[in-house]
mmCIF entry with sequence, helices, sheets and N, C-alpha, C, O atoms, coordinates in Angstrom:
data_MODEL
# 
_entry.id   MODEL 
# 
_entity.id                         1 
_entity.type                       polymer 
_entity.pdbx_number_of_molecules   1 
# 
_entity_poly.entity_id                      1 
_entity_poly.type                           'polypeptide(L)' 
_entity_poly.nstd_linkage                   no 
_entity_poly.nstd_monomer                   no 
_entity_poly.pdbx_seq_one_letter_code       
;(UNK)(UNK)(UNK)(UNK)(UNK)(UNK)(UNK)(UNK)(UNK)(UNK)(UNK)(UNK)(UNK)(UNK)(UNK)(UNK)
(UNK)(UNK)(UNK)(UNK)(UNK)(UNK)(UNK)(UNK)(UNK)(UNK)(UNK)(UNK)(UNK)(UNK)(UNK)(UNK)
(UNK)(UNK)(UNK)(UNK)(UNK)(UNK)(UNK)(UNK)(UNK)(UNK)(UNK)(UNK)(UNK)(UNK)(UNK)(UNK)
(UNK)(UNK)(UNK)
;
_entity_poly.pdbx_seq_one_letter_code_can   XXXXXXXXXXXXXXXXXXXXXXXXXXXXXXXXXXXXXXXXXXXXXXXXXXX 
_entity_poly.pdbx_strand_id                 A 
# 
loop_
_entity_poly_seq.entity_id 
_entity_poly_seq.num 
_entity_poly_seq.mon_id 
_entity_poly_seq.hetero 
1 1  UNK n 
1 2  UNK n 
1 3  UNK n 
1 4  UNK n 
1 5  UNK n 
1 6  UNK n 
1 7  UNK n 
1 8  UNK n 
1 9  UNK n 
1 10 UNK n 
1 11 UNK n 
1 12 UNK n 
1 13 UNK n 
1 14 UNK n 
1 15 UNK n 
1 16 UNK n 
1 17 UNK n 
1 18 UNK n 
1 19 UNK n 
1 20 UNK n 
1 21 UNK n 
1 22 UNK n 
1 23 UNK n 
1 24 UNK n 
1 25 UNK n 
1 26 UNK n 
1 27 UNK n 
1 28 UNK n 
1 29 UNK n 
1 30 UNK n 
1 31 UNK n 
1 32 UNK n 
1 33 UNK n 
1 34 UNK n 
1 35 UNK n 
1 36 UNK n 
1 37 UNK n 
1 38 UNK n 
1 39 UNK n 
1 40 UNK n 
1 41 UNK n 
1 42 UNK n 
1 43 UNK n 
1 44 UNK n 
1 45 UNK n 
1 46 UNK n 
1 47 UNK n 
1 48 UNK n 
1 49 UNK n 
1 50 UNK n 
1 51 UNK n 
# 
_struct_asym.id          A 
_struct_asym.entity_id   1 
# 
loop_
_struct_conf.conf_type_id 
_struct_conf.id 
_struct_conf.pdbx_PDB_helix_id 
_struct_conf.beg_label_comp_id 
_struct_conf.beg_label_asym_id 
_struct_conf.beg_label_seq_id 
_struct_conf.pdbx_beg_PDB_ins_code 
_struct_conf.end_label_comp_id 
_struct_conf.end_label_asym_id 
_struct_conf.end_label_seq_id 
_struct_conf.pdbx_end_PDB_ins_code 
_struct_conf.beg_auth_comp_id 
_struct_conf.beg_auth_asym_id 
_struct_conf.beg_auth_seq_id 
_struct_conf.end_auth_comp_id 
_struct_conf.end_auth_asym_id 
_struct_conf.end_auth_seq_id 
_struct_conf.pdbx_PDB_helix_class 
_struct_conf.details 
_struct_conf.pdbx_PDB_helix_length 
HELX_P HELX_P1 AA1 UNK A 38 ? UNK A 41 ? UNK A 38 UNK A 41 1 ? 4 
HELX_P HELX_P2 AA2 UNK A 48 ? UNK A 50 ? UNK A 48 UNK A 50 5 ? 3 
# 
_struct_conf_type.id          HELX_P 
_struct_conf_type.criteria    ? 
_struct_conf_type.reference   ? 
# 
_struct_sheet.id               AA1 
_struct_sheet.type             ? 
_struct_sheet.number_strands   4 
_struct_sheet.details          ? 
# 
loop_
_struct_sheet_order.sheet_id 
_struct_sheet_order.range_id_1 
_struct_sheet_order.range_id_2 
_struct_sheet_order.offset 
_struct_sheet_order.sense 
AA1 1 2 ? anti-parallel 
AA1 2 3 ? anti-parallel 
AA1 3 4 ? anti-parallel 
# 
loop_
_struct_sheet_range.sheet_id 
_struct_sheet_range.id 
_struct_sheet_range.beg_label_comp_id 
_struct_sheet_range.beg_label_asym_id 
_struct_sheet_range.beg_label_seq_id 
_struct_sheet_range.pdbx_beg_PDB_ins_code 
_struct_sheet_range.end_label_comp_id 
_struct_sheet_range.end_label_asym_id 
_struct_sheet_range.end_label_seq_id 
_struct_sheet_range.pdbx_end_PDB_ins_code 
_struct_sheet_range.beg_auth_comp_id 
_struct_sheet_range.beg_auth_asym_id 
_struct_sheet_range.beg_auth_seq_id 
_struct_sheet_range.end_auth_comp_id 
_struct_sheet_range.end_auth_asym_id 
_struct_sheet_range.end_auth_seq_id 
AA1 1 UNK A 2  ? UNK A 3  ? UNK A 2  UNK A 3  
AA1 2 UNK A 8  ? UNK A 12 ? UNK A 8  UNK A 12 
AA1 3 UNK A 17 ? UNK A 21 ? UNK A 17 UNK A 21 
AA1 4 UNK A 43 ? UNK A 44 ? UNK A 43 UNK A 44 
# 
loop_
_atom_site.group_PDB 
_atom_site.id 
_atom_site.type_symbol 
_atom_site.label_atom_id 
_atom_site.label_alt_id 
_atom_site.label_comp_id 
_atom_site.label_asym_id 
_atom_site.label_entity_id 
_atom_site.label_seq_id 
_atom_site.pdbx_PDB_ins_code 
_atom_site.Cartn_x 
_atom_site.Cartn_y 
_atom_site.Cartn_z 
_atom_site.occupancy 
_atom_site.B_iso_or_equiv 
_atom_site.pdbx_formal_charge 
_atom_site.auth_seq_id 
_atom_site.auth_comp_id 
_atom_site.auth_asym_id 
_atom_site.auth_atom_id 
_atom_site.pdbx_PDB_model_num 
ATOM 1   N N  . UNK A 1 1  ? 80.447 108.233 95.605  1.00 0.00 ? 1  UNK A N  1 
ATOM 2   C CA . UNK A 1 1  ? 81.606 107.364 95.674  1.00 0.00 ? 1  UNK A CA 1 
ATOM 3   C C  . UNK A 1 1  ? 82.871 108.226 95.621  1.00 0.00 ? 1  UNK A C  1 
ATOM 4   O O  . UNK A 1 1  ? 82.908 108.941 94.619  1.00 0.00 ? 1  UNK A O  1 
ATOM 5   N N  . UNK A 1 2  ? 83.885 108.332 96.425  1.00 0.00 ? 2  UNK A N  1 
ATOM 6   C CA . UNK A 1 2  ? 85.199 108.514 96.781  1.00 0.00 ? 2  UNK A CA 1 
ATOM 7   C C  . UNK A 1 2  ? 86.310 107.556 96.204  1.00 0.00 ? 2  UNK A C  1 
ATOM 8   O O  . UNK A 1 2  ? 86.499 106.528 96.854  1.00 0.00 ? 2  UNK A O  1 
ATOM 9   N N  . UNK A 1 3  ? 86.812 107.685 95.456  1.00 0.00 ? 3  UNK A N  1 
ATOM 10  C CA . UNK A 1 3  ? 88.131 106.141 95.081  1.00 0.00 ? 3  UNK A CA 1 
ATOM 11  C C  . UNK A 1 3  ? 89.521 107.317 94.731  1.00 0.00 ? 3  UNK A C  1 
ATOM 12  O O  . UNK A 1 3  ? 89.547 108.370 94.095  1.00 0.00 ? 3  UNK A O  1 
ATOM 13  N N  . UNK A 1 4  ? 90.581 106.550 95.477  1.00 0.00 ? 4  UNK A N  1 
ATOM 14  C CA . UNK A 1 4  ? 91.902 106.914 94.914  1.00 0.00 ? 4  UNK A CA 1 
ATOM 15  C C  . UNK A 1 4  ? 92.777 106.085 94.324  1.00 0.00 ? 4  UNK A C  1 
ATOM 16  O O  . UNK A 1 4  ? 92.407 105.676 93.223  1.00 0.00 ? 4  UNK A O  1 
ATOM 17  N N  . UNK A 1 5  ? 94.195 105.573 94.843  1.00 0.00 ? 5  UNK A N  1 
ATOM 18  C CA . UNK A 1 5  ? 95.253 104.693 94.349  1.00 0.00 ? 5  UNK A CA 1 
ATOM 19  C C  . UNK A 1 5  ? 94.896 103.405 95.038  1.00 0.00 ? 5  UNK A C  1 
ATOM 20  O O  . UNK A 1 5  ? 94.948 102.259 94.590  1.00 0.00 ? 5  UNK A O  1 
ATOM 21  N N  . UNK A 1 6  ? 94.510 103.847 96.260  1.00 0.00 ? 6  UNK A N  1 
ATOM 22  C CA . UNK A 1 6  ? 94.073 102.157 97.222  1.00 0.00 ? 6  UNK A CA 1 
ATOM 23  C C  . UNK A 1 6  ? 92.593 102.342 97.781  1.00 0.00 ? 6  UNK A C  1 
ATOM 24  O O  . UNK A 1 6  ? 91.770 101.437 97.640  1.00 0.00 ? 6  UNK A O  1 
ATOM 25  N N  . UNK A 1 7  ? 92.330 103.333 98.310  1.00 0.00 ? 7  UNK A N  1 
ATOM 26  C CA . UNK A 1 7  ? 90.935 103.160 98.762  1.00 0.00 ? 7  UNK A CA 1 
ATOM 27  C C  . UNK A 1 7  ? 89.860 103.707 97.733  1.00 0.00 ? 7  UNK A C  1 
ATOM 28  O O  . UNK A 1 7  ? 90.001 104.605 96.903  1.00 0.00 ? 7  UNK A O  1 
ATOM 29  N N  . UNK A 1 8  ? 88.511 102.762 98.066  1.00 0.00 ? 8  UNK A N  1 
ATOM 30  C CA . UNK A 1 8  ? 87.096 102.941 97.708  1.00 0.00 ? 8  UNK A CA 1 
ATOM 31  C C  . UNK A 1 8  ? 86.020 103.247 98.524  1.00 0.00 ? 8  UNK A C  1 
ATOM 32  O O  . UNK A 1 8  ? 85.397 102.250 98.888  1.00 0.00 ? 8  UNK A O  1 
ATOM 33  N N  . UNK A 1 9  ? 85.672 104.139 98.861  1.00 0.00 ? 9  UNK A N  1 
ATOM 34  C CA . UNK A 1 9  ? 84.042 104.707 99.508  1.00 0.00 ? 9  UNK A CA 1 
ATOM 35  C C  . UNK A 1 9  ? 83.238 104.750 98.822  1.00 0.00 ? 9  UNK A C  1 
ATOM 36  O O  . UNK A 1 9  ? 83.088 105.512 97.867  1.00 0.00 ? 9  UNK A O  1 
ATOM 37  N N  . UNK A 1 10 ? 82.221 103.479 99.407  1.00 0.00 ? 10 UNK A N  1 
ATOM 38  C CA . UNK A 1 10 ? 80.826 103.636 98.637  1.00 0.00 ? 10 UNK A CA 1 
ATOM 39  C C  . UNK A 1 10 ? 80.086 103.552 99.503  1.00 0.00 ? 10 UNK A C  1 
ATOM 40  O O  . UNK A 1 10 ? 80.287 102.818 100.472 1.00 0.00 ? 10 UNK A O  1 
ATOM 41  N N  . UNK A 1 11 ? 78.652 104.573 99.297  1.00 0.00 ? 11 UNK A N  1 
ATOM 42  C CA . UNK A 1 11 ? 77.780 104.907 99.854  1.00 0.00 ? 11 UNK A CA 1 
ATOM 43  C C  . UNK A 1 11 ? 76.719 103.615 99.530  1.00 0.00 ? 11 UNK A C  1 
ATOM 44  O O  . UNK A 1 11 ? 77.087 103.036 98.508  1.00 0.00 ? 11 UNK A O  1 
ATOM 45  N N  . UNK A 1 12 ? 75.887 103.203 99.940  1.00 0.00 ? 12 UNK A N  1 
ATOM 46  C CA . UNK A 1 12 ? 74.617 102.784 99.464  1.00 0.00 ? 12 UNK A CA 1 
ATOM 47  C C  . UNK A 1 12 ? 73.403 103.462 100.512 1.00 0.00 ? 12 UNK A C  1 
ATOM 48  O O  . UNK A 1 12 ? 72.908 103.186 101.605 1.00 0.00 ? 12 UNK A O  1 
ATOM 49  N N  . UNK A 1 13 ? 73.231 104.740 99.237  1.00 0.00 ? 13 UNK A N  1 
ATOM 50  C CA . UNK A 1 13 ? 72.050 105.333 100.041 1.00 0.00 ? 13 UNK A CA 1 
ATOM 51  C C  . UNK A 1 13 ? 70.458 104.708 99.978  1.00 0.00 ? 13 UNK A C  1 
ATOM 52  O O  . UNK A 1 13 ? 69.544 105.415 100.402 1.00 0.00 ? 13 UNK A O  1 
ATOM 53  N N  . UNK A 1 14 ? 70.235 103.650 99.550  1.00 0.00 ? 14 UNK A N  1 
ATOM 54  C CA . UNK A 1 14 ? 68.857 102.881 99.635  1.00 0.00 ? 14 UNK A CA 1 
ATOM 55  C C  . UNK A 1 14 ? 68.928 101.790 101.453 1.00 0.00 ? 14 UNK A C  1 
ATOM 56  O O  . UNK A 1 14 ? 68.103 101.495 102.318 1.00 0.00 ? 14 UNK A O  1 
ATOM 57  N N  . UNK A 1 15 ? 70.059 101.601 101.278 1.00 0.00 ? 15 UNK A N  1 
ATOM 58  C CA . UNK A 1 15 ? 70.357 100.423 102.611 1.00 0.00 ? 15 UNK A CA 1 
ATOM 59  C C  . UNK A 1 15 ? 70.659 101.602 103.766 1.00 0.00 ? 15 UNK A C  1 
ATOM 60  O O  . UNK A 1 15 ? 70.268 101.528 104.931 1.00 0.00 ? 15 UNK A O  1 
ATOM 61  N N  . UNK A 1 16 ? 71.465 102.742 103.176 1.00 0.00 ? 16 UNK A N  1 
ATOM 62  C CA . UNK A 1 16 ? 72.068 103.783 104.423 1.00 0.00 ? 16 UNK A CA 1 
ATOM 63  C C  . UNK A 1 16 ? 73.159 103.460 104.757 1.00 0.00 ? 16 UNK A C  1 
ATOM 64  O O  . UNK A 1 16 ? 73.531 104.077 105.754 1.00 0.00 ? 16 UNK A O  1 
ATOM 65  N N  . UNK A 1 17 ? 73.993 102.626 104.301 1.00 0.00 ? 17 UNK A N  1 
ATOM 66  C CA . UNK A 1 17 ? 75.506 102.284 104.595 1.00 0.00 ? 17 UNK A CA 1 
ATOM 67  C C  . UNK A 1 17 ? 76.347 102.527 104.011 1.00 0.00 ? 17 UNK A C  1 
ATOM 68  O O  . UNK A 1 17 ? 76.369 102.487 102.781 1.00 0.00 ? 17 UNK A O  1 
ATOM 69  N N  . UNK A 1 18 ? 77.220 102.829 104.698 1.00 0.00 ? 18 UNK A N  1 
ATOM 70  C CA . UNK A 1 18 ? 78.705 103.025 103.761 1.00 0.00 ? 18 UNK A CA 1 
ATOM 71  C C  . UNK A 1 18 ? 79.865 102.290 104.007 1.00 0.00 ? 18 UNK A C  1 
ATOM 72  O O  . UNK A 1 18 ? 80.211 102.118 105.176 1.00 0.00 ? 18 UNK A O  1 
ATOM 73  N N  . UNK A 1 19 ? 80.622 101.759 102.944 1.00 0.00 ? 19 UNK A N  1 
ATOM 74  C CA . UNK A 1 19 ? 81.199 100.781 102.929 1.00 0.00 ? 19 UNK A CA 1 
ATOM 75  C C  . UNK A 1 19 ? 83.138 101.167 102.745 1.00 0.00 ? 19 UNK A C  1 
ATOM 76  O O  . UNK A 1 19 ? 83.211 102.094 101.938 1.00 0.00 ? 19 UNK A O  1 
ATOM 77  N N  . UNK A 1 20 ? 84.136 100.882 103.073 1.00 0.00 ? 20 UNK A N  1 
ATOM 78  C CA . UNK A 1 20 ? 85.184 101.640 102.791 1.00 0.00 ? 20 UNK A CA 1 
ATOM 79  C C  . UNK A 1 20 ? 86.349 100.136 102.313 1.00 0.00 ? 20 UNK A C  1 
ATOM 80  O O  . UNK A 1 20 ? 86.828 99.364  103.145 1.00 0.00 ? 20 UNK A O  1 
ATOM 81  N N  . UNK A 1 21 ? 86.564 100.061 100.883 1.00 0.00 ? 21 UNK A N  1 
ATOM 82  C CA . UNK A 1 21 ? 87.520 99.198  100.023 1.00 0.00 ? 21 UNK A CA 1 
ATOM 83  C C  . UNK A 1 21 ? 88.742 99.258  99.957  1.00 0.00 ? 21 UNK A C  1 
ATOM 84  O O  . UNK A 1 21 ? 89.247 100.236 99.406  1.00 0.00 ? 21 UNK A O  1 
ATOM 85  N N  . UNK A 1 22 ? 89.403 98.423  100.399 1.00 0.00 ? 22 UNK A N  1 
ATOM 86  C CA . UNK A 1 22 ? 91.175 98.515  100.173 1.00 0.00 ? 22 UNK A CA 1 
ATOM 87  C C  . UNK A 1 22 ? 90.899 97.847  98.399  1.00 0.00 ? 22 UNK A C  1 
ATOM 88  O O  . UNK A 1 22 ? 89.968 97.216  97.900  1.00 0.00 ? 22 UNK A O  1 
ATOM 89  N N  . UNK A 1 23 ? 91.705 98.166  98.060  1.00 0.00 ? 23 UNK A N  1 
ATOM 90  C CA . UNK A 1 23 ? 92.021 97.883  96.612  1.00 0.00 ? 23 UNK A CA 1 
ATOM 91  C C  . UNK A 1 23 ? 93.366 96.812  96.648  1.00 0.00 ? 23 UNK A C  1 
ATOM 92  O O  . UNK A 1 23 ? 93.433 95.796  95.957  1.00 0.00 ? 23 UNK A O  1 
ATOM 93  N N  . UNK A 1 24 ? 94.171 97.164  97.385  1.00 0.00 ? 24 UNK A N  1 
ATOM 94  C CA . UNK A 1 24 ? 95.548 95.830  97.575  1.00 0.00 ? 24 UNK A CA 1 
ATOM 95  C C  . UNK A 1 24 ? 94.730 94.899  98.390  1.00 0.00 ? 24 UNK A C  1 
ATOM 96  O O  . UNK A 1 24 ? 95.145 93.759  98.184  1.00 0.00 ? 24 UNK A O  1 
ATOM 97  N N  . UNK A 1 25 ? 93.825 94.906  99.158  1.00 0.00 ? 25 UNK A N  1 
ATOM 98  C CA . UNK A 1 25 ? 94.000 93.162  99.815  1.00 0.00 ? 25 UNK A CA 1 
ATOM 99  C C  . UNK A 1 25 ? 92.384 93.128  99.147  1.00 0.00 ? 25 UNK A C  1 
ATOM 100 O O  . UNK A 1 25 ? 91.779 92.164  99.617  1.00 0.00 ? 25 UNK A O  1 
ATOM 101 N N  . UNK A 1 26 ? 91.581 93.891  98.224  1.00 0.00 ? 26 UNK A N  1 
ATOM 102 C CA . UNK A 1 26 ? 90.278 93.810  97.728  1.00 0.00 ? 26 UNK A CA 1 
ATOM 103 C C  . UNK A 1 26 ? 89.331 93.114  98.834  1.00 0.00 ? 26 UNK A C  1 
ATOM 104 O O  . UNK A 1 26 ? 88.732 92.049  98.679  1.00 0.00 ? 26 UNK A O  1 
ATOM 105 N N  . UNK A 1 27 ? 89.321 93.738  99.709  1.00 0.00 ? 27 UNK A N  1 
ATOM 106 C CA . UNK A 1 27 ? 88.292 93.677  101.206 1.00 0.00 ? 27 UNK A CA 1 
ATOM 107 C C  . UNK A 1 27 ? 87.628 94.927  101.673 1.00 0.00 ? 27 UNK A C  1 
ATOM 108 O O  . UNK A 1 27 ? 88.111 96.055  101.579 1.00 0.00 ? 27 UNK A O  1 
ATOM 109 N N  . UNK A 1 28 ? 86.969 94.747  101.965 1.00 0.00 ? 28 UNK A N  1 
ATOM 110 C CA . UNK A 1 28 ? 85.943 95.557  103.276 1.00 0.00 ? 28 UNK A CA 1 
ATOM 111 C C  . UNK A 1 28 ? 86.708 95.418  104.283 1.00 0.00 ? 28 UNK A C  1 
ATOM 112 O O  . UNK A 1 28 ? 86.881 94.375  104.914 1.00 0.00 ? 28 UNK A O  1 
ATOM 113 N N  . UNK A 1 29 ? 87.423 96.933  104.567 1.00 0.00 ? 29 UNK A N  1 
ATOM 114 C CA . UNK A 1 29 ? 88.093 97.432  106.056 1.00 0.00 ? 29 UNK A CA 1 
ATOM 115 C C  . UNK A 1 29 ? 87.319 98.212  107.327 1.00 0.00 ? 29 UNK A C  1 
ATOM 116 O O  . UNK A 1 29 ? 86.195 98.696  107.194 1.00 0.00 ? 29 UNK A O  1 
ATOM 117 N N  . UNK A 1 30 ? 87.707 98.238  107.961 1.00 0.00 ? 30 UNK A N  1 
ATOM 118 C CA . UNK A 1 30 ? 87.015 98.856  109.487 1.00 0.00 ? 30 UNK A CA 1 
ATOM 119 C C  . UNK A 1 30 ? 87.551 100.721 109.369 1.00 0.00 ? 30 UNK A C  1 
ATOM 120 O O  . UNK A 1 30 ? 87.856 101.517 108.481 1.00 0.00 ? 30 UNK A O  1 
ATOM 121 N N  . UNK A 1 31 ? 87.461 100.711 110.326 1.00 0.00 ? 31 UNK A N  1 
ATOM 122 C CA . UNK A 1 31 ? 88.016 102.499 110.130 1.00 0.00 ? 31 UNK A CA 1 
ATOM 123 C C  . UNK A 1 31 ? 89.651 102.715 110.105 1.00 0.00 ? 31 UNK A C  1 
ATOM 124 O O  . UNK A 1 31 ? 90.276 103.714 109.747 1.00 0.00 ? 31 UNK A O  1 
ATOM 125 N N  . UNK A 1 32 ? 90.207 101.285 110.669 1.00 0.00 ? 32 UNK A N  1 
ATOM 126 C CA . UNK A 1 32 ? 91.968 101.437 110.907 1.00 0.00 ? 32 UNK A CA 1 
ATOM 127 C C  . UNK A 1 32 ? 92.378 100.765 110.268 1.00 0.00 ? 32 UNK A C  1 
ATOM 128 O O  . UNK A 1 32 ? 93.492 100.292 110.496 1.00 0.00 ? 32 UNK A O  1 
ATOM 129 N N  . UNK A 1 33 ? 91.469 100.339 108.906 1.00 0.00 ? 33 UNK A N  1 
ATOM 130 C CA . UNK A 1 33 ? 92.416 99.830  107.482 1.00 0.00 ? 33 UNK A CA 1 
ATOM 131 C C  . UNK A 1 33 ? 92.253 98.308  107.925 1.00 0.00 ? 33 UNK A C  1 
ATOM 132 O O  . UNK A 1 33 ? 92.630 97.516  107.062 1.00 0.00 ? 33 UNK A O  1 
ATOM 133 N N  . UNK A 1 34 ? 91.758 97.737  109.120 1.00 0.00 ? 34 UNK A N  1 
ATOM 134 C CA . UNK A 1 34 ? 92.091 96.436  108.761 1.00 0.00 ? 34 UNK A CA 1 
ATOM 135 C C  . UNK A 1 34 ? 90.721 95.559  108.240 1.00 0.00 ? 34 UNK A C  1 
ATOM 136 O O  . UNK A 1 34 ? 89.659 96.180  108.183 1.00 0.00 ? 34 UNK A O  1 
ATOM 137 N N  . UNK A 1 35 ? 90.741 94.284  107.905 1.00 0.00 ? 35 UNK A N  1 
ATOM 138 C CA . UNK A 1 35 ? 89.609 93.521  107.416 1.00 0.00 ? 35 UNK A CA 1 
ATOM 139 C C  . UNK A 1 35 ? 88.985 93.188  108.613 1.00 0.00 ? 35 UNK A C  1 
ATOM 140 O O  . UNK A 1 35 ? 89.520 92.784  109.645 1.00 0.00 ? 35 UNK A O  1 
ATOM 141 N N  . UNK A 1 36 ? 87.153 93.506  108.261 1.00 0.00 ? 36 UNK A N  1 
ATOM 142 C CA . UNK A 1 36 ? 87.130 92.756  109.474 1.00 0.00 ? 36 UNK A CA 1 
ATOM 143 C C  . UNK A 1 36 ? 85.749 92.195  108.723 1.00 0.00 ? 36 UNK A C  1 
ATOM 144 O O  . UNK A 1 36 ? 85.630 92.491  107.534 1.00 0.00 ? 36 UNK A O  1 
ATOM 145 N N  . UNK A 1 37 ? 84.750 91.439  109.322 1.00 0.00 ? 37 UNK A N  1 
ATOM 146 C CA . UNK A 1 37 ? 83.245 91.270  109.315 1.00 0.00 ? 37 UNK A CA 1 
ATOM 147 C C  . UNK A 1 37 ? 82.534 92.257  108.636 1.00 0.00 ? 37 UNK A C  1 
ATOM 148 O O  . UNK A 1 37 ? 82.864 93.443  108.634 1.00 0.00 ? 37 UNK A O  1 
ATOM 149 N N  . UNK A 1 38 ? 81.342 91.692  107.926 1.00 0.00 ? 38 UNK A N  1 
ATOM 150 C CA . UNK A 1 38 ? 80.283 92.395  107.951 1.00 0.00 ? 38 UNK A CA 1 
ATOM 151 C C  . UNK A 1 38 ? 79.924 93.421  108.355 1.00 0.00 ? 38 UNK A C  1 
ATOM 152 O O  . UNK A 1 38 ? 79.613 94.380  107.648 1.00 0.00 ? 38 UNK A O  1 
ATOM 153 N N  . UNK A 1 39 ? 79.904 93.366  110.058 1.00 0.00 ? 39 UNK A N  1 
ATOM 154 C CA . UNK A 1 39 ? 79.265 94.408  110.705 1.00 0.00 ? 39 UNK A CA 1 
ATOM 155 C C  . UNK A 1 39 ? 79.895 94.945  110.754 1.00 0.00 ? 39 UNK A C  1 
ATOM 156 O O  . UNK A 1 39 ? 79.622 96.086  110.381 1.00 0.00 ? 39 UNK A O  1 
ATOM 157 N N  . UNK A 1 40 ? 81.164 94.716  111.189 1.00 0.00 ? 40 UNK A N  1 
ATOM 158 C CA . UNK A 1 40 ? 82.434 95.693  111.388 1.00 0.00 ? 40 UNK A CA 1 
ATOM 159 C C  . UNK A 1 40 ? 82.736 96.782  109.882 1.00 0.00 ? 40 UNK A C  1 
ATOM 160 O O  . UNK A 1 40 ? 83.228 97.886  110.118 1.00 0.00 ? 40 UNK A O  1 
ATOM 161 N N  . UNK A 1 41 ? 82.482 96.481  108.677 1.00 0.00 ? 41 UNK A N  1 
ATOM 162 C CA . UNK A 1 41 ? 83.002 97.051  108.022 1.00 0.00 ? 41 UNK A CA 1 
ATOM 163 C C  . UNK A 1 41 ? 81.731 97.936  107.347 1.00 0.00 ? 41 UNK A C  1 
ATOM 164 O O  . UNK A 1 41 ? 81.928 98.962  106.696 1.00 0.00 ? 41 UNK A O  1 
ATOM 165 N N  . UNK A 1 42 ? 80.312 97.332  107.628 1.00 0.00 ? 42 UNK A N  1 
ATOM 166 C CA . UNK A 1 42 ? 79.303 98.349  107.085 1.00 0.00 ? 42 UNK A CA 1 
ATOM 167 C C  . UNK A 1 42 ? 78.957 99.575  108.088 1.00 0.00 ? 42 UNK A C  1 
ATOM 168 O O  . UNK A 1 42 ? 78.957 99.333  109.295 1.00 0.00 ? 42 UNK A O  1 
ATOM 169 N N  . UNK A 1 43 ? 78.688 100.763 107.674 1.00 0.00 ? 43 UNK A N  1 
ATOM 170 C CA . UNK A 1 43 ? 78.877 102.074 108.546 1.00 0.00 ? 43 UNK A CA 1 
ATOM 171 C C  . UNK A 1 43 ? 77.268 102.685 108.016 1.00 0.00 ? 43 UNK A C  1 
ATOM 172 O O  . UNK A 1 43 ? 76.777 103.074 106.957 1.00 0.00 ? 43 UNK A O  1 
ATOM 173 N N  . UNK A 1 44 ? 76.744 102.473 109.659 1.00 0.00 ? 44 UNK A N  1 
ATOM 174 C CA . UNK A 1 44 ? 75.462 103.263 108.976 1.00 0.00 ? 44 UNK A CA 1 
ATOM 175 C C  . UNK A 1 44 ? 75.508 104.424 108.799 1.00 0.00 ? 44 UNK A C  1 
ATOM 176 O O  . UNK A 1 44 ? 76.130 105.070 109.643 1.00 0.00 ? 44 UNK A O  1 
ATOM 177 N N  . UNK A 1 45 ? 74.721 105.343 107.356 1.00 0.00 ? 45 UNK A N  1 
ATOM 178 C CA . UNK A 1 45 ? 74.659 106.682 107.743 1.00 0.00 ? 45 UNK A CA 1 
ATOM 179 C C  . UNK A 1 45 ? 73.216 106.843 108.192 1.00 0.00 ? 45 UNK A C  1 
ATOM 180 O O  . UNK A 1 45 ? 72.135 106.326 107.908 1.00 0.00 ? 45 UNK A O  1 
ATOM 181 N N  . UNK A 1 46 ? 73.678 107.815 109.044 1.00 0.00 ? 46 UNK A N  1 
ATOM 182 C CA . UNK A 1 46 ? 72.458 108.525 110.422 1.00 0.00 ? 46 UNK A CA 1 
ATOM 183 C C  . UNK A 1 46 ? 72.074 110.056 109.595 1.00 0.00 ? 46 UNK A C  1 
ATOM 184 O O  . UNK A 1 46 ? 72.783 110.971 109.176 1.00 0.00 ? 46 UNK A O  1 
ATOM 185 N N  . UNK A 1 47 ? 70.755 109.836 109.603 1.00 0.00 ? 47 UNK A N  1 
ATOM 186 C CA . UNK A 1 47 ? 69.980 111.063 109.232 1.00 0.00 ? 47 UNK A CA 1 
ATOM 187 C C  . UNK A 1 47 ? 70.061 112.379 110.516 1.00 0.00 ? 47 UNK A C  1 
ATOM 188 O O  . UNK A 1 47 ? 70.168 112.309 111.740 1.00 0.00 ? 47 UNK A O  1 
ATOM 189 N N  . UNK A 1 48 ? 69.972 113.331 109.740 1.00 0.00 ? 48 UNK A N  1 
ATOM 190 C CA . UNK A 1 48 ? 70.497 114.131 110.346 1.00 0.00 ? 48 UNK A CA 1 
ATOM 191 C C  . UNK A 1 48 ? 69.144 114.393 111.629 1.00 0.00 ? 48 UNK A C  1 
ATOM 192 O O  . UNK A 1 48 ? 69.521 114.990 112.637 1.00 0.00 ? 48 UNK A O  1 
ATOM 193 N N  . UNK A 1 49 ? 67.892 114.033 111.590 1.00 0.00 ? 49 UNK A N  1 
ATOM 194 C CA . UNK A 1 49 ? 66.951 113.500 113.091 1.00 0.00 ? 49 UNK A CA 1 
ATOM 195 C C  . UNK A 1 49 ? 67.640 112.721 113.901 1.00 0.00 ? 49 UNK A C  1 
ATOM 196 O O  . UNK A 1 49 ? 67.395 112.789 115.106 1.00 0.00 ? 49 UNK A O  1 
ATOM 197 N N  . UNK A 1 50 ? 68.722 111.747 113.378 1.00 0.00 ? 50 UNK A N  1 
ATOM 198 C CA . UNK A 1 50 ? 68.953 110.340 114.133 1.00 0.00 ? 50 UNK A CA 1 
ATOM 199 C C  . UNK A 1 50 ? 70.789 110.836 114.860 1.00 0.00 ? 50 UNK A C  1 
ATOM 200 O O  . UNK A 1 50 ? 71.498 110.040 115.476 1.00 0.00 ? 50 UNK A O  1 
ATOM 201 N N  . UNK A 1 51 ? 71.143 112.195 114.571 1.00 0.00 ? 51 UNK A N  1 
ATOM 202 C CA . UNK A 1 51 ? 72.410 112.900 115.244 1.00 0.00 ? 51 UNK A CA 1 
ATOM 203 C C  . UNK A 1 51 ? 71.968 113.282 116.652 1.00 0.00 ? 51 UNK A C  1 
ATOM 204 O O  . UNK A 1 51 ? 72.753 113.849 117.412 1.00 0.00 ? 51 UNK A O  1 
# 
């Protein structure tokens, strides 16, 4: 896990996703800060076979 003044990175290495938290609007953001969905905001991580 990564956290500063506004953002949160959390890994969940059992599922393989990583998840990235605004702390002011307390949402799940996309990669350009904004809110979006589910899918949009969970980030699979790829094993390094699956690069």
């Amino acid at each position: 896990m990564f956290e500063n003044a506004r953002w949160r990175i959390d890994a969940d290495m059992v599922a393989g996703y990583l998840r990235i938290y605004d702390k002011r609007t307390k949402k799940n953001v996309k990669l350009n800060g904004l809110p979006g969905s589910n899918k949009e905001t969970h980030f699979k991580i790829l094993k390094r076979r699956e690069m």
